[in-house]
KOLLUMKOL-502768 format. One line per field, with one value per residue (C-alpha): residue number from 0; residue in one letter; x, y, z. Coordinates in pm, whole numbers, plus 50000, padded with zeros to 5 digits. Example, Ala and Ser with C-alpha at 12.3 -4.5 7.8 and 13.67 -1.06 7.14 Angstrom:
2
seq: c(0:1);
type: c(A:S);
x: c(51230:51367);
y: c(49550:49894);
z: c(50780:50714);
//
This chain:
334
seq: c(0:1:2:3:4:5:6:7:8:9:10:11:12:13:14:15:16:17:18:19:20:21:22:23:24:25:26:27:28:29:30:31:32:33:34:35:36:37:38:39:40:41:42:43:44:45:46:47:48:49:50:51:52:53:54:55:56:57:58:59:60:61:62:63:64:65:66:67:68:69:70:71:72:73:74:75:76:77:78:79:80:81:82:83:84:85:86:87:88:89:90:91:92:93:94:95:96:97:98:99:100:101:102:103:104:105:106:107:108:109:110:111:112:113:114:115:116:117:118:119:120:121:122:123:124:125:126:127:128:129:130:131:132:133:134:135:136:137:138:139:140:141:142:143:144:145:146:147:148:149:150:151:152:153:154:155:156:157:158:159:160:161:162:163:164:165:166:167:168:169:170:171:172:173:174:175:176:177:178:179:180:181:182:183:184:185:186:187:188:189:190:191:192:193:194:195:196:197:198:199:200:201:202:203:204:205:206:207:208:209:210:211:212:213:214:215:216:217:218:219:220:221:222:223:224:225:226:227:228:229:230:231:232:233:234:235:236:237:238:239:240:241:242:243:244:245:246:247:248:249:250:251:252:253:254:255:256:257:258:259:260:261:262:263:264:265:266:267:268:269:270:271:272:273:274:275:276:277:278:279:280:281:282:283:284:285:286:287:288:289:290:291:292:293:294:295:296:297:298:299:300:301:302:303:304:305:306:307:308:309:310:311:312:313:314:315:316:317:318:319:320:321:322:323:324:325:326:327:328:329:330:331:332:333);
type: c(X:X:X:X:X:X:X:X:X:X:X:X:X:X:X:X:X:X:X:X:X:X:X:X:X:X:X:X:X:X:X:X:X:X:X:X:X:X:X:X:X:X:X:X:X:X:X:X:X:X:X:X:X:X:X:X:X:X:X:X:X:X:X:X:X:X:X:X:X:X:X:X:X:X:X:X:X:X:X:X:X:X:X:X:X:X:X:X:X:X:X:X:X:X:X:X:X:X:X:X:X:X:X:X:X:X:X:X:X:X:X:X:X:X:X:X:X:X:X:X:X:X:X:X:X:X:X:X:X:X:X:X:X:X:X:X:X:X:X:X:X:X:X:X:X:X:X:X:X:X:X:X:X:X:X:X:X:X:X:X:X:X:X:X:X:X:X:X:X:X:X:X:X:X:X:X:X:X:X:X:X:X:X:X:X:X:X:X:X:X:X:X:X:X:X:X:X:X:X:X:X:X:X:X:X:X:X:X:X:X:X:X:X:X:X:X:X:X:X:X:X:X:X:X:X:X:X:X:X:X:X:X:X:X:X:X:X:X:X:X:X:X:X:X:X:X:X:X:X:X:X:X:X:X:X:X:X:X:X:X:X:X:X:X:X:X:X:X:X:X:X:X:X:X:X:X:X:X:X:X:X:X:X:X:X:X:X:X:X:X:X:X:X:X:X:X:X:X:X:X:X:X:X:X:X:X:X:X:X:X:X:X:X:X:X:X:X:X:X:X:X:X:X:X:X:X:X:X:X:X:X:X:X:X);
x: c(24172:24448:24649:24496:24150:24210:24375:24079:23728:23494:23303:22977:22803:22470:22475:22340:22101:21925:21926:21732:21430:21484:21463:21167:20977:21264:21498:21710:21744:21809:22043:22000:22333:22349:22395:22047:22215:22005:22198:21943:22183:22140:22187:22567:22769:22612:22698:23054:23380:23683:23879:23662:23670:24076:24351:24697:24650:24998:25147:25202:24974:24709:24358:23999:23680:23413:23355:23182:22866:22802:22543:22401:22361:22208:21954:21841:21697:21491:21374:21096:20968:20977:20758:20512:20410:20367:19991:20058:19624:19503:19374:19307:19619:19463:19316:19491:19779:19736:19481:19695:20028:19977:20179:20322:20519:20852:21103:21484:21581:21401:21493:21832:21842:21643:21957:22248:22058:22034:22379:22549:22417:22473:22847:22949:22750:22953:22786:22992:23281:23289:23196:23533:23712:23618:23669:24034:24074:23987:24203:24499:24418:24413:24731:24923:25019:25209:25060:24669:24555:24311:24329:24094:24293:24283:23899:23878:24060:23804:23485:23570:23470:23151:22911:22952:22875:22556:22444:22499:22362:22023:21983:21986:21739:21507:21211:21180:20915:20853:20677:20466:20383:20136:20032:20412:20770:21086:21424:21701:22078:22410:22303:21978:21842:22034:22228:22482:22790:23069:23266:23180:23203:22910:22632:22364:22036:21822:22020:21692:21748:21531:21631:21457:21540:21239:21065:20763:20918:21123:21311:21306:21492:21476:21589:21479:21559:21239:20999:20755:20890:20648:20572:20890:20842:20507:20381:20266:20138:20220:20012:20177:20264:20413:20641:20760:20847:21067:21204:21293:21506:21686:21800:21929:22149:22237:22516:22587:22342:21983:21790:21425:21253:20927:20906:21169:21215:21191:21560:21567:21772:21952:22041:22181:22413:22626:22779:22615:22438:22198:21928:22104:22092:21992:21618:21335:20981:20771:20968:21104:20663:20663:20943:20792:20479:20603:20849:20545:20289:20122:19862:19823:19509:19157:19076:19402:19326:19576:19717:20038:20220:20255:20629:20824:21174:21298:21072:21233:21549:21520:21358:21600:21931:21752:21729:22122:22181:21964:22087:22472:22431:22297:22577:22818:22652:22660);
y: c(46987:46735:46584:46257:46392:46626:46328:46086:46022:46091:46412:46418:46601:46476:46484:46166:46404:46412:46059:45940:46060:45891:45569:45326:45090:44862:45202:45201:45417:45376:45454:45414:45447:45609:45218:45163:44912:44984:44975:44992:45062:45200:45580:45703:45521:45735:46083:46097:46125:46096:46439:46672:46917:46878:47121:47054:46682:46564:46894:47033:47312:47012:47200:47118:47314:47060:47231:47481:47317:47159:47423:47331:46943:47035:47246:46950:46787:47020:47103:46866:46975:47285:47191:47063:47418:47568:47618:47491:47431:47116:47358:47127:47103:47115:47451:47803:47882:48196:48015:47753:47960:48020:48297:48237:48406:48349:48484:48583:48322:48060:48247:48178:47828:47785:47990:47766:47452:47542:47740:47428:47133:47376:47444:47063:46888:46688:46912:47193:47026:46928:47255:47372:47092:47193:47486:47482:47236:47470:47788:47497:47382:47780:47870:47548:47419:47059:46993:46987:46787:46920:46694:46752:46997:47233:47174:47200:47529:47689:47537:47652:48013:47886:47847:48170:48327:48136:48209:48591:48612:48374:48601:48885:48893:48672:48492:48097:47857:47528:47306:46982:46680:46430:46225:46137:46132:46353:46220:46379:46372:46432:46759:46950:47235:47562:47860:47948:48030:47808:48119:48394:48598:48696:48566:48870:48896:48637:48339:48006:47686:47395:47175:46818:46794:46584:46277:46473:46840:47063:47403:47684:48006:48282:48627:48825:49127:49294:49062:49222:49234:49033:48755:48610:48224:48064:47714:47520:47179:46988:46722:46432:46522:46822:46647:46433:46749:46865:46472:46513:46790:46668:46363:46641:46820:46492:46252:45916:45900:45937:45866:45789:45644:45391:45536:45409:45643:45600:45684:45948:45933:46238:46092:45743:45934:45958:46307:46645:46824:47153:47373:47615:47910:47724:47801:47616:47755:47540:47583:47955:48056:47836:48031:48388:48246:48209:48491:48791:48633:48921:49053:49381:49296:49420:49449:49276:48987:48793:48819:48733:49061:49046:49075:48780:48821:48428:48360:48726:48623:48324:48445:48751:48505:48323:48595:48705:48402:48368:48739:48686:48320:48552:48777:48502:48404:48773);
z: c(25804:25785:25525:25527:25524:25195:25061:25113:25036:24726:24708:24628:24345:24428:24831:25040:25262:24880:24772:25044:24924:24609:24721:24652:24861:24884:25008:24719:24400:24031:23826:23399:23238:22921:22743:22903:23200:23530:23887:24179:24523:24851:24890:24890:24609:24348:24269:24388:24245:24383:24531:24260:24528:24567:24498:24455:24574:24684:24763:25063:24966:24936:24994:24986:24931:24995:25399:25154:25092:25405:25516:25199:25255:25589:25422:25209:25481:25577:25236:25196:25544:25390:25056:25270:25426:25122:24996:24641:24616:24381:24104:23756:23587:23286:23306:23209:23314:23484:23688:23804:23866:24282:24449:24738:25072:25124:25401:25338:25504:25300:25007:25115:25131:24840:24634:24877:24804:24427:24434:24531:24268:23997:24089:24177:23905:23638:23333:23500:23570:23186:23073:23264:23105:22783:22837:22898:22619:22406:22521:22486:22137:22052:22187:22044:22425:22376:22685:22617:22970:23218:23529:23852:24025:23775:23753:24071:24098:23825:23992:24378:24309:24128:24423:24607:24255:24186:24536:24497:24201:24289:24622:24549:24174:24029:24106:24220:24133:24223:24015:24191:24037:24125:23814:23713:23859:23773:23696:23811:23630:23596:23421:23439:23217:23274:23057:23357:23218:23413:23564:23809:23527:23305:23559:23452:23351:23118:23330:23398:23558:23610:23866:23940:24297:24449:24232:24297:24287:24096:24122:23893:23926:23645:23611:23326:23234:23416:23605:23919:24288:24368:24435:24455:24478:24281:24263:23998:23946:23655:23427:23331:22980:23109:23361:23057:22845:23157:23190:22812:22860:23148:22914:22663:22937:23108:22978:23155:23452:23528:23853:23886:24233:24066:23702:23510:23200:22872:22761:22427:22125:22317:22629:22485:22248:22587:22554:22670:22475:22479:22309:22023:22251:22580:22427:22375:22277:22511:22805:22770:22701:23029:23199:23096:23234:23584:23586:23457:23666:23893:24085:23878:23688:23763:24132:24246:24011:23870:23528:23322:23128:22775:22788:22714:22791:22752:22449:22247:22314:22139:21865:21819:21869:21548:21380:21429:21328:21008:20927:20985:20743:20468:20519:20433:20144:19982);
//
């Protein structure tokens, strides 16, 4: 790569091969801004910013790592090709859950791309890149630095590690879902749902990620602490309240931009605040109850038959970092 090209262009967090099929009947996609100002523009001005992926900009050791997730940009196209195999069955969305959770077959290689593809949006997206930020911000303030800036290189130079350590990490444990909707769009953001930590270090068990990718599809990956071999990937379709609960959420882990194909959302309290924010503990009892769901689904009922175990690895996690908490506030007031 040359020195003109690694000191030129933006880099993109949220990858044109995606955009495109967030466009609406006119072929162009939204954008709501945090102030509530919507910007409708053809694919590719969104989602970039300029040399994120840049080290040492300037320098004659000037380097780039944005070559890395070109496989995963190309596997973005073929993802919706992909969806469209799968036998996700139009069961009521409205009945049980263990009914409507459908397990599905899915080869190494798809698993693959499914961990690149998801790998990739968590380690470029701006909610990392400020989580870095604020990060070092911190470790500054507590060692009384003068200087306390963290400019993009240095971002850069904790976030270029990041991918190869999701990817790992997502193929080689846990189990994917994808949830469908057909009564109501997603949104996608500049932050989705997740607890990853933003380092390769500590990436263990009890990490969950929900990831709007499609307006009509969205990715899951959880790994509890013990969840069946199989199946590895399940499907499940969504009713429209349910797709609002997940579009909630992404407004809480978003900041400044959301994206929406028809549906324009209806902007929370948490989302026009303008700053990220999170669950205490990354937990929430709807949506962890959903996430043990899909992760203990199995086949190890009755005859084969399907059933859901009784452990619930996301939901006593929660509970039990409530309790630590409750128990270490009463210790301080002894």
């Amino acid at each position: 790569m040359t020195h003109n090209e690694i000191n030129s262009g933006k880099h993109h967090w949220w990858p044109t091969t995606l955009q495109k099929y967030w466009c609406n009947r006119d072929g162009l996609i939204s954008v709501v801004h945090s102030s509530g100002r919507v910007d409708p523009s053809k694919p590719g001005p969104f989602g970039a910013i300029n040399h994120a992926h840049s080290e040492l900009r300037g320098t004659p050791w000037a380097s780039t790592f944005e070559p890395i997730f070109t496989q995963s940009d190309d596997d973005i196209t073929a993802f919706p090709e992909w969806l469209a195999t799968i036998d996700s069955k139009n069961i009521s969305n409205h009945r049980p859950m263990v009914e409507r959770i459908i397990p599905q077959t899915i080869s190494e290689n798809e698993k693959q791309m499914l961990a690149r593809i998801t790998a990739s949006l968590l380690a470029r997206s701006p909610r990392i890149r400020y989580m870095i930020k604020r990060g070092n911000e911190n470790f500054r303030q507590e060692q009384n630095w003068s200087d306390q800036t963290v400019d993009k290189s240095l971002i850069a130079a904790n976030q270029r590690h990041l991918y190869d350590a999701y990817r790992k990490h997502m193929k080689s444990s846990g189990r994917w879902a994808i949830l469908f909707s057909d009564e109501k769009e997603f949104i996608a953001g500049d932050g989705f749902f997740h607890n990853f930590p933003a380092s390769q270090d500590f990436i263990n068990s009890g990490k969950k990620l929900i990831l709007p990718i499609l307006p009509t599809a969205a990715i899951i990956f959880m790994s509890p602490m013990s969840y069946p071999t199989e199946p590895k990937l399940v499907t499940l379709r969504l009713n429209s309240n349910e797709v609002e609960t997940i579009n909630e959420i992404t407004q809480i882990y978003a900041c400044d931009y959301l994206f929406f194909r028809n549906e324009k959302p209806n902007l929370t309290e948490d989302f026009k605040i303008g700053k990220y924010q999170q669950y205490e503990f990354d937990g929430d009892p709807w949506l962890d109850s959903l996430l043990d769901d899909l992760s203990q689904y199995n086949n190890w009922g009755e005859n084969g038959a399907a059933k859901i175990s009784s452990k619930r690895y996301f939901t006593e996690s929660l509970e039990g970092n409530r309790r630590f908490k409750s128990l270490k506030q009463t210790k301080k007031r002894v």
